[in-house]
Each structure stands twice: as C-alpha cells, then as structure tokens.
BAMIBA-395945 format. One record per residue (C-alpha): z, x, y. Coordinates in Angstrom, 2 decimals. Each point is the difference from the previous one (the first is absolute). Example, Ala and Ser with C-alpha at 12.3 -4.5 7.8 and 13.67 -1.06 7.14 Angstrom:
<vexdos>
       c3       c1       c2
     7.80    12.30    -4.50
    -0.66     1.37     3.44
</vexdos>
This chain:
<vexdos>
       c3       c1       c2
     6.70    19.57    10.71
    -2.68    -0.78     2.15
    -0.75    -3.82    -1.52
    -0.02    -2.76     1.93
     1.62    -3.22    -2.40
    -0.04    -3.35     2.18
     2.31    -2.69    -1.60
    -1.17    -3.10     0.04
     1.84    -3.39     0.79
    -1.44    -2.13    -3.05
     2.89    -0.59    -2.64
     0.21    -1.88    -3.30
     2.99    -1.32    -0.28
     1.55    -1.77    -3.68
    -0.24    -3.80     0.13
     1.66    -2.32    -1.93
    -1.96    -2.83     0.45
    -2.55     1.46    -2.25
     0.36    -1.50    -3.21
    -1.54    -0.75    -3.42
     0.55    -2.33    -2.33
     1.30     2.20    -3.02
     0.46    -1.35    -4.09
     3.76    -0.43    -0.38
     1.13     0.17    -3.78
     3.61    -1.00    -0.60
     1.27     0.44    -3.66
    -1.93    -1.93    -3.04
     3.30    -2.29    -0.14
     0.54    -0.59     3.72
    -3.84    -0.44    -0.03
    -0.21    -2.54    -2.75
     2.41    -2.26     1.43
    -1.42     0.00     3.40
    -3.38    -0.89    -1.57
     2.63    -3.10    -2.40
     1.21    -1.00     3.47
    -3.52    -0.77     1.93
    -1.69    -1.51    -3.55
     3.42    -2.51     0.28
    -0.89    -1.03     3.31
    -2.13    -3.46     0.71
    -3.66     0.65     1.60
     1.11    -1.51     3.37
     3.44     2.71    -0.06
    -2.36     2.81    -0.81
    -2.53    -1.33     3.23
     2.89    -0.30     1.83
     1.60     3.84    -0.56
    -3.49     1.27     0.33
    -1.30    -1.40     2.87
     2.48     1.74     2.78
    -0.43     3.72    -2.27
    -3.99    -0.51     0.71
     0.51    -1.27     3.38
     2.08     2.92     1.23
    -1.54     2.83    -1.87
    -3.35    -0.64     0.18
     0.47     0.93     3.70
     0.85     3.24    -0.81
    -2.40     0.36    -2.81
    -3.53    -0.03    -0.93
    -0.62    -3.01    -2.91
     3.56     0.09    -1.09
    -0.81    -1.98    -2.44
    -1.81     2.02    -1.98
     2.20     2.77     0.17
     2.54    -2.51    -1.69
    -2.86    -1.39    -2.70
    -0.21     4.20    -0.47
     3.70     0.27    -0.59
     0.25    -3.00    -2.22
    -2.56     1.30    -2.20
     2.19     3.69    -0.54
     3.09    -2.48    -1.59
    -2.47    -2.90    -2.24
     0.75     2.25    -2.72
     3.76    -1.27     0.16
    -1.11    -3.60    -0.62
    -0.05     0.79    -3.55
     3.50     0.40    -0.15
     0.09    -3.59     1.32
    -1.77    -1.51    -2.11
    -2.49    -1.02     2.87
    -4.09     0.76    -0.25
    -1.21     1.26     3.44
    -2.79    -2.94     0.24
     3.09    -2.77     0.34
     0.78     1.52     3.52
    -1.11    -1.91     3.39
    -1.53     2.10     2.27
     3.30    -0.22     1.92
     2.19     1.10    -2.25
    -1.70     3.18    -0.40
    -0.34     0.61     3.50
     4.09    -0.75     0.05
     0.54     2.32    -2.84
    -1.90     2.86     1.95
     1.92    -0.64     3.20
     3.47     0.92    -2.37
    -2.16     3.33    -0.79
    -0.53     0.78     3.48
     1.60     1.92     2.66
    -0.78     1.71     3.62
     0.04     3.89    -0.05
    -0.29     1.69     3.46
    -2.20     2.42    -0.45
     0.72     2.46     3.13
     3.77    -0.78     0.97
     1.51     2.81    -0.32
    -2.97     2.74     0.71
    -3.58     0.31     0.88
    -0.48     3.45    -0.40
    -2.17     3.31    -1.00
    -3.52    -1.15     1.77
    -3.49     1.60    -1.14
    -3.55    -1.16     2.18
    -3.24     0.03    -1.18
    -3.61    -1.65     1.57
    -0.57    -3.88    -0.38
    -2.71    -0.56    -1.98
    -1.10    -2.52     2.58
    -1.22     1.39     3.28
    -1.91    -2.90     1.21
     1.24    -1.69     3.64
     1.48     2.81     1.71
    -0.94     2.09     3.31
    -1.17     3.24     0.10
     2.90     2.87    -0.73
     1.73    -2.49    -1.71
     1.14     0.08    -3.51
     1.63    -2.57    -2.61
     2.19     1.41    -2.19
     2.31    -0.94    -2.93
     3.68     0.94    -0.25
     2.00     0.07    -3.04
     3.40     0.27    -0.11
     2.94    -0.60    -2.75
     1.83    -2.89     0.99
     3.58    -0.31    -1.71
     2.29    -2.92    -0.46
     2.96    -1.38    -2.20
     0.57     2.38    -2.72
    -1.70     2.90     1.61
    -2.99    -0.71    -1.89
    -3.15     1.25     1.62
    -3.48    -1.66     0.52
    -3.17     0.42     1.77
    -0.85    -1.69     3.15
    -3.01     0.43     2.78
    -0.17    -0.25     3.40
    -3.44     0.04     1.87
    -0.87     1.02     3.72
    -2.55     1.94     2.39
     0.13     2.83     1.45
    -1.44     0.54     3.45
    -1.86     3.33     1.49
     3.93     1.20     0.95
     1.07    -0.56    -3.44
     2.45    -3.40     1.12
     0.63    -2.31    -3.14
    -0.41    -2.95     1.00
     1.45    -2.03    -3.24
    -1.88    -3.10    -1.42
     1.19    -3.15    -0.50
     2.81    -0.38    -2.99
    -0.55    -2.47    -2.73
     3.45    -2.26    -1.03
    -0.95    -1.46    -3.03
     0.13     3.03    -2.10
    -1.22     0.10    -3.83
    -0.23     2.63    -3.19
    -3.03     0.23    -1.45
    -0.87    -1.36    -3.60
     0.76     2.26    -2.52
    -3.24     0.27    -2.29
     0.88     2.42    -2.70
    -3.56     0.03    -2.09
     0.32     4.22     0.34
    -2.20     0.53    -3.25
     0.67     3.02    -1.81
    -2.41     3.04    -1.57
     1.39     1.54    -3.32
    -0.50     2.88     0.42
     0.95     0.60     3.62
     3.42    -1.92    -0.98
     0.38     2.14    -2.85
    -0.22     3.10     2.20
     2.39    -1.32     2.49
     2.70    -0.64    -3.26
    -0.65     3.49    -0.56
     1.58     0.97     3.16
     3.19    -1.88    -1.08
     1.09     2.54    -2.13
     3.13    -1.85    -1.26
    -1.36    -2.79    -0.89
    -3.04     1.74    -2.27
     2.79     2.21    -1.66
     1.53    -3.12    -1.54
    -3.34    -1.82    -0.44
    -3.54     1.35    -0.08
    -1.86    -1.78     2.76
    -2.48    -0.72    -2.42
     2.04    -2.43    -1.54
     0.76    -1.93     2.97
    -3.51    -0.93     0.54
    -1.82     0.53    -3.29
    -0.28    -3.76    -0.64
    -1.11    -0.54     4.28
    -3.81    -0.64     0.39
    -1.51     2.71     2.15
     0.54    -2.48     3.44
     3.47    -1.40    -0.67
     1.75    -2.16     2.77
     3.91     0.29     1.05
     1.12    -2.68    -2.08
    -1.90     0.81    -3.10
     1.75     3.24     0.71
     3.45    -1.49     0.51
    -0.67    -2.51    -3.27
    -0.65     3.50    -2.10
     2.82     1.76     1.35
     2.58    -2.88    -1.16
    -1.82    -0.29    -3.52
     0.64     3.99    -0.43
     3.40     0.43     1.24
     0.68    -2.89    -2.83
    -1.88     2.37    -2.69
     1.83     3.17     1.20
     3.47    -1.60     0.23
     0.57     2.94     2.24
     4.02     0.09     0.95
     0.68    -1.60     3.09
     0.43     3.43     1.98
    -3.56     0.73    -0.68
    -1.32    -3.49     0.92
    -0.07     1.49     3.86
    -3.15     1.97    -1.24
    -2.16    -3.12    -0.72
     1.56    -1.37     3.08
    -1.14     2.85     2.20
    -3.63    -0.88    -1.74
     0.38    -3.42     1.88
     1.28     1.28     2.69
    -3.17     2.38     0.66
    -2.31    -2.55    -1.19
     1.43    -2.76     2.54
    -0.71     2.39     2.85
    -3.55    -1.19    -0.24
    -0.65    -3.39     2.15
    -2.25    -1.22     2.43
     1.33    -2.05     3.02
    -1.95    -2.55     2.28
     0.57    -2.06     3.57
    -1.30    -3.31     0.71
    -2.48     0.16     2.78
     1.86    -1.61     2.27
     2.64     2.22     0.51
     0.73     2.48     2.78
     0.31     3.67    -1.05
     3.39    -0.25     2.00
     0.74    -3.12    -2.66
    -0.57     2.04    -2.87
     3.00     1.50    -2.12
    -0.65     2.65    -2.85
     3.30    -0.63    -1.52
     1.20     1.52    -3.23
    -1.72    -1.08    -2.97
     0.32     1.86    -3.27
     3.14     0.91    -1.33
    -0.55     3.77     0.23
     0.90    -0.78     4.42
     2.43    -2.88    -0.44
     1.93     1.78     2.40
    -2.88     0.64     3.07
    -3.41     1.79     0.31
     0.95     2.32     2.88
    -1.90     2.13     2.68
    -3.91    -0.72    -0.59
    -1.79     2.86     1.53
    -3.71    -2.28     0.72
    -3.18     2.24     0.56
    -3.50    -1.01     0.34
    -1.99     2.08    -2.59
    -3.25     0.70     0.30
    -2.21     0.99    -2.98
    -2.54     2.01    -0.61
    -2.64    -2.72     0.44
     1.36    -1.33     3.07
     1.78    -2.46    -1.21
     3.53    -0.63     1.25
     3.34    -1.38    -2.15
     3.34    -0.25     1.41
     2.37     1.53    -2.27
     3.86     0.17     0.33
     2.90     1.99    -2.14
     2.83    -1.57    -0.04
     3.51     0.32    -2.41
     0.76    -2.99    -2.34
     4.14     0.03    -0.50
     1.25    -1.51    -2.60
     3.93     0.61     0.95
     0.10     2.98    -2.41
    -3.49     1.49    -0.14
    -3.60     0.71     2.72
    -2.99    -0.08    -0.55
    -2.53     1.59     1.64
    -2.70    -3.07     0.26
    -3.45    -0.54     2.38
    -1.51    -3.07     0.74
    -3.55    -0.29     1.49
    -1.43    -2.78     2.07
    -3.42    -0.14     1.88
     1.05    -3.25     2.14
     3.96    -0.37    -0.34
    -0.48    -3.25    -1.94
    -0.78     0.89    -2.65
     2.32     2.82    -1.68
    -0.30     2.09    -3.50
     3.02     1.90    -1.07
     0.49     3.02    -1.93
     2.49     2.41    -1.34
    -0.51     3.86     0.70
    -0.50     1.85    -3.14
     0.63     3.98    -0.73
     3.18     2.52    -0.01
    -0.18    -0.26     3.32
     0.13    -3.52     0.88
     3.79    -0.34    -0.45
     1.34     0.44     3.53
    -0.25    -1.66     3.51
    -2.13     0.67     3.47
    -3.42    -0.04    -1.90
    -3.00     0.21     2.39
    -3.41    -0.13    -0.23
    -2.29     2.02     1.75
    -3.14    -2.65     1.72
    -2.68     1.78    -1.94
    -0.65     2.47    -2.74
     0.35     3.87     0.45
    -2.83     2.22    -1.43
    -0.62    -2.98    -2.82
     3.77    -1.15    -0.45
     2.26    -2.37     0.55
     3.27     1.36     1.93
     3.79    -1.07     0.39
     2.78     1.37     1.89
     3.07    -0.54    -2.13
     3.46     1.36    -0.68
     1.59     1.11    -3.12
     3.18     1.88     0.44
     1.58    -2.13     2.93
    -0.40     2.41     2.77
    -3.48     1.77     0.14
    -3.87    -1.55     0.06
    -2.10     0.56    -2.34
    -3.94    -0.97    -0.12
    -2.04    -1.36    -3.34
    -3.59    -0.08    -0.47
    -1.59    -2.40    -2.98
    -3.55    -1.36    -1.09
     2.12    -3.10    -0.29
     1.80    -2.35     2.66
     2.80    -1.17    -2.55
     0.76     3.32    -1.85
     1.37     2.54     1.26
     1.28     3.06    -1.62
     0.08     3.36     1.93
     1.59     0.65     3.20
     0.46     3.77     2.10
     2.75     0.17     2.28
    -1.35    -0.29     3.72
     2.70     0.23     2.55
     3.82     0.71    -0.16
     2.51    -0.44     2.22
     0.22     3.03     2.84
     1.28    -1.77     2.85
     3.60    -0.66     0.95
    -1.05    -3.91     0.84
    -1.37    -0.02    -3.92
     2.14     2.40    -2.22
     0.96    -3.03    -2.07
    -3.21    -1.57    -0.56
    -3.38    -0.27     0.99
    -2.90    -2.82    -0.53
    -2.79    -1.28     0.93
    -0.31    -3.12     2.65
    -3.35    -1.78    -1.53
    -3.19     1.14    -0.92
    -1.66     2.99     1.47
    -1.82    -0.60     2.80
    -3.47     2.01     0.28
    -1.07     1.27     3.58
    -2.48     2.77     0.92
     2.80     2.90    -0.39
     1.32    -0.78    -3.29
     2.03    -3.03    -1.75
     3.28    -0.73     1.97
     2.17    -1.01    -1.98
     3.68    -1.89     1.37
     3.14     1.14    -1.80
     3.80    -0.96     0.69
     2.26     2.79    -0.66
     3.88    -0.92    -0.61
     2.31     2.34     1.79
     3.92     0.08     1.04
     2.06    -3.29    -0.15
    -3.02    -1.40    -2.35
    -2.33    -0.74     3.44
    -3.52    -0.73    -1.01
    -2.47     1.07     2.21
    -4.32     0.47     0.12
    -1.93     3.12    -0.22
    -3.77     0.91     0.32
    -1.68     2.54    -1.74
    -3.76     0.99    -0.46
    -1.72     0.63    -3.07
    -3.62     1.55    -0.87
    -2.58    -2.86    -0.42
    -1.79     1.96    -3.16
     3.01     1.60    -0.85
     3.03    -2.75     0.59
     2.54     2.72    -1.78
    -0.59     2.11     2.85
     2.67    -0.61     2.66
    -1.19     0.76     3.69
     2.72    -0.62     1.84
     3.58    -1.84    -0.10
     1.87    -1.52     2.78
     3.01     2.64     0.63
     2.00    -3.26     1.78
    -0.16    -3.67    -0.92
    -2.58    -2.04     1.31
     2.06    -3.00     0.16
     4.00    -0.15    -0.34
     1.92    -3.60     0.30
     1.18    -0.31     3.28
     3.34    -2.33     1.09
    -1.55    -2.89     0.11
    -1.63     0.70    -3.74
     2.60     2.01    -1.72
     2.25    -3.68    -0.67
    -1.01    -1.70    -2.88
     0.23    -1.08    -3.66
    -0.17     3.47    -0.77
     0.85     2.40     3.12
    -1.67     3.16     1.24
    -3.49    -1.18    -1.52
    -3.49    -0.25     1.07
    -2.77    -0.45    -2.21
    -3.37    -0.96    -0.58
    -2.78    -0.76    -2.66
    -3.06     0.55     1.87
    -1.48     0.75     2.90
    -3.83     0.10     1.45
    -1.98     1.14     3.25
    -1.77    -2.06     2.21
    -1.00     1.18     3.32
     0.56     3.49    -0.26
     4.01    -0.52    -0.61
     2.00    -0.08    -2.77
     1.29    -3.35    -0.97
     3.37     0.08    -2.12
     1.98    -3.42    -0.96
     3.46     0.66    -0.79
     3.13    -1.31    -1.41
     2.96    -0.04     1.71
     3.71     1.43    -2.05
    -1.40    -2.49    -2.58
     0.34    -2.89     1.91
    -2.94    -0.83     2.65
    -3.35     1.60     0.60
    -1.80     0.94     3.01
    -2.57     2.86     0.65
    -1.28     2.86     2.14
    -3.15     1.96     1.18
    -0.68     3.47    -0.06
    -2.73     2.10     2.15
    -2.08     1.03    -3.03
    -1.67     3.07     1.85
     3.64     1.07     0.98
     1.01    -0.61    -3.50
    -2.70     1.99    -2.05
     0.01     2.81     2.68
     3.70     0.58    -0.38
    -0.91     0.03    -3.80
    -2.21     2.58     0.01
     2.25     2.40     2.36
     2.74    -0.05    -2.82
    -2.36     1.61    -1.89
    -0.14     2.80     2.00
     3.29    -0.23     0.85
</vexdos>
C-alpha cells in the first residue's frame, strides 16, 4: 500500500488526579443518622469539623462549598423524618451535611480512550497554517463508567499538536432539565414503543397533558395513571420505560469560567448510569451556512444503549437528545457534516458486523437504513465500522472504518464514497491503514486501536486514536496518497 502514515509522539495518558466532586447517597437509615449526628453537635464542633474539610478540598475544587450546599439540598427531604424544618439549620450545618454526601470520583484513572477531533470554534490568535482544534475523548474511571472529556491544542502547517494548557479544577455542568414537550410529536415517538401502546393506548398517557407539557408534569401524570391502572408489577417496567425515554431529554451548562479541559459530561439520566461511551463530534454545516457541532454517542445503562446525540454550538452550553426510529437501537452512529441531496445522513450498524447508512428529513428519527459495506477482508471478516463521521474531499466522502480480524485485533480502514451518491462505494482499502503496533497493542483491552473522528488540515489526514483501550495518541496520513490508492481499488 502505497500510504505514507507518520505517528506522532503526542499521547494522552489516564490521570488520576482528575477529579470531581460526585453526590454520594448512603442508605435512608445510614443517611438519617449521619444527618442526627451533625444536628447533635454544638455550633463551635460543627466550625471546628468543617473548617479543615473546606480548607483541604477547596484546593482541589472549584467553590466546594457550594457543591456541598448542592448535596445538602438532594437529602432536606429526610429532615422530615426528624422532626426538624429545613429553616432551623445554620448555614454550617448544611454545608457539614453536604460534605457527608460528598465524595471524589476520578474521572480518567483507569482509561482515556476512543478520541474524535473536530475545528475550535475559536480561531482568533493563531499564525498562519495553524489550526485550534478540540479533542474529545471517553475518559474512564472507578466502575468503568464512561464520561466525556476535551482536550484543546493547535496544529501547525506539519500537522504537530501542540496540546494546550490542562485545567485541574474540573466541574460537571448543571443539569437544567426544562426539555418541554409537543403532544403530538411525543405521542408519535410512544407509537414507536410498540409494547408499551399494546398495553396502553398512548393516548391515554397524555390525554389530560396540555399541548407543551414539561418532564415533571409528565413524570407527575405517569405516577397518577399507574395508580388508576393498578397494572401488576411486571408491567410497571412499561410506564417506567416512558420515564426512562422522557428523562433522555436535558439541557446541560458550564460556568464561564471554566476550561474546556475542566469540563466533565458525566452521566446524567438514568437511561446511561453506567457511561455515555465513544462520542463521534462533527461540525455540521447547514444549508444556510450555519454550523452546529453535533455528536452520537451510546448512553449505557448496565443492561441497555441508547443511541443518543447531543448538539452544541460553543461546548458550554450542551442540549441532549435521544435518537428516535427502528433504527436507532445500536452503537457507532455517525453523522454525516451536511445534508445529502436534501437529507440528513447517519452511518450506523444494526446487525453487529456490517454498516449500514440512513437518510431522514429529521435529525432525531431515524427509521430506514440499506446495508453499505460488509466485511471482505481477512483483517475485517468479523466486523466492520465506521471511525467518525465521513469526511467530504473533492473525490468523494472518506469515510474511516475499523475492521476486527483474528485474535479480536481492531484495526482502521479507509474507503471512498460518491459525494451525490454516498451508497456508491469507490474504493476500499484491500490492507489496514493502521494496525496496533508493540508499543500499542498492551492495554486495558489488547490488540485495539480505535478512533472517533478524524479531520484534514494541510492537505493530510489527521486521525486521533485510542490505544488497546487504555491511552490515546494519533497519526497523519498523506491525503493525496490516500484518495489515489482509493480510487485504484476501484479498478483493481
């Protein structure tokens, strides 16, 4: 294969030392005596446990104490069991009480993994050549739940990284969930849940909703029908899956003041309790110019994905959304960075092992897909996917894959797709464009490399990627090199 790949040096490596400040909820007992124990102690014993927990931590957080005042108010409810009204509480004691409902969770410290790279909204302040770029990756820690974390830097003319500044004083984002709801559309979308509307028509769900309904007048409904049903506690999941699609639906924000490398999308409904892995970022570009960085990602609840997308236009502030449609129930969703002859249109994968591409009048809904590419060579006969979003050049979309051959070794692909036509395969690399090598074959999981998204700048191809699961790093390819040896396996 006559591609030239240069390796870079630039790695991410985990880090432990990044941490948030996460709620901790112990059991309602355990919970209500801990709260018994601070309301026992004197004013000057409560200063005096407090002071050293604000002194130390508020080094290694930002405004600690609010993050404890935010804690305390998630377990005032269990003053009523005490007998106590809220308002009798110093501010003190509350900040105490939220300290007991605290704890450190490092975010990255056992992976930082599966990279994509899109343009920084903010070119201002850099030389000629030069490009700022954002890079996402899916940082892992205790548990092996999965979050989203950025990393920013500039590229020079020769395509060297040179990383930005990290932020220490990492923080999530406030979780505003004021997602308000159109009947009808919702009613559609409970139509697609076929279980659930063969037990109860979905006009009864939301019959007594006004037309705009919010999540908790949604949730309040929900909990007065399931008493009027007395449904049997098998079929209770149903109403809960209701909930469960309706609390995909939030809106996220970070203070001003943060770094982009300070903030954390960590997991925040219940339906990805369990991580939101591999966010495949692209910059879209509409029809009227206007640009909207969208990323597919899959919410894991420790049973169930979801396919979900989340949009941003300057990665502070952050809408969420679940992916509706027959085909939205799988992983390695991504977006193409416009629309194709009036359409919206996704890579996905249905069966496991072959890609598949969608086309929709709507981002969120998708319902169709045609089979696009199967495995054909040995380095993919078990499975084949894309890397990220398509990538559009002069000679057609190029599109990264990873195929999964012997011993379960992941490695990328290229192939080239019509631009008016994106079914239309041009060519397919016969070899892989990038295998691990021995340095990148040890890891969390062995034999892997990986990536999320890739982009050119300065006539190369730029492509982050993880390393066996564990670190991340990236590479350049000679685009001219690249697309030529596309073509020729057309006519080979």
């Amino acid at each position: 294969m006559k591609v030239t790949v240069n390796r870079k040096d630039t790695k991410f490596y985990p880090d432990p030392s990044r941490i948030i400040a996460r709620f901790l909820y112990t059991a309602d007992e355990r919970a209500i005596n801990t709260i018994r124990s601070v309301l026992a102690m004197s004013e000057s014993s409560v200063s005096q446990a407090l002071s050293p927990v604000l002194r130390d931590y508020s080094l290694r957080h930002r405004n600690i104490s609010r993050i404890f005042e935010k804690h305390y108010n998630k377990v005032e409810h269990l003053l009523k069991q005490l007998n106590v009204e809220p308002d009798s509480l110093t501010l003190s004691q509350k900040t105490l009480i939220g300290s007991y409902f605290t704890m450190e969770y490092s975010i990255e410290s056992a992976a930082f993994f599966n990279p994509s790279i899109v343009e920084h909204p903010d070119q201002s302040e850099i030389s000629a050549g030069d490009k700022r770029v954002i890079l996402s990756f899916r940082a892992t820690g205790e548990g092996h739940i999965s979050s989203i974390v950025f990393r920013t830097g500039v590229l020079d003319k020769y395509n060297n990284l040179s990383v930005e500044p990290v932020g220490h004083m990492l923080e999530e984002a406030q979780h505003i969930r004021k997602h308000i709801y159109d009947k009808a559309s919702f009613k559609n979308k409970l139509d697609e849940m076929k279980d659930i509307n063969a037990l109860i028509p979905s006009g009864f769900i939301i019959d007594k909703l006004n037309d705009k309904f919010t999540y908790g007048e949604l949730r309040d409904h929900i909990k007065g029908a399931k008493k009027t049903l007395h449904l049997a506690s098998d079929k209770e999941v149903l109403f809960n899956q209701i909930i469960w699609l309706a609390s995909s639906h939030y809106e996220l924000e970070f203070s001003l003041d943060t770094n982009i490398s300070e903030r954390v999308i960590f997991p925040v409904s219940i339906n990805e309790k369990n991580g939101i892995e591999d966010a495949r970022f692209v910059k879209f570009t509409d029809d009227d110019g206007e640009s909207m960085y969208y990323a597919t990602y899959t919410a894991y609840d420790g049973t169930a994905i979801l396919p979900k997308m989340l949009d941003t236009r300057d990665f502070y502030h952050f809408r969420v959304l679940p992916l509706h449609g027959e085909i939205a129930q799988n992983k390695v969703m991504a977006l193409f960075p416009r629309k194709v002859n009036g359409k919206y249109v996704m890579l996905c994968r249905l069966d496991g092992f072959n890609n598949y591409i969608s086309y929709s009048d709507n981002i969120n809904i998708w319902r169709e897909a045609k089979l696009l590419q199967q495995p054909k060579f040995p380095w993919e006969f078990i499975q084949i996917g894309n890397g990220g979003s398509p990538i559009e050049t002069p000679e057609g979309w190029l599109v990264i894959t990873h195929g999964v051959g012997p011993m379960r070794e992941y490695a990328l692909g290229a192939s080239l797709f019509d631009l008016q036509n994106p079914e239309r395969e041009i060519g397919r690399l016969k070899s892989p464009l990038l295998l691990p090598n021995a340095k990148e074959r040890e890891g969390y999981v062995p034999n892997v490399v990986y990536s999320c998204g890739s982009m050119i700048n300065n006539d190369e191809l730029v492509i982050p990627y993880a390393m066996s699961d564990y670190a991340s790093t990236y590479a350049t390819v000679n685009l001219r090199e690249l697309l030529n040896e596309l073509k020729n396996m057309q006519q080979a």
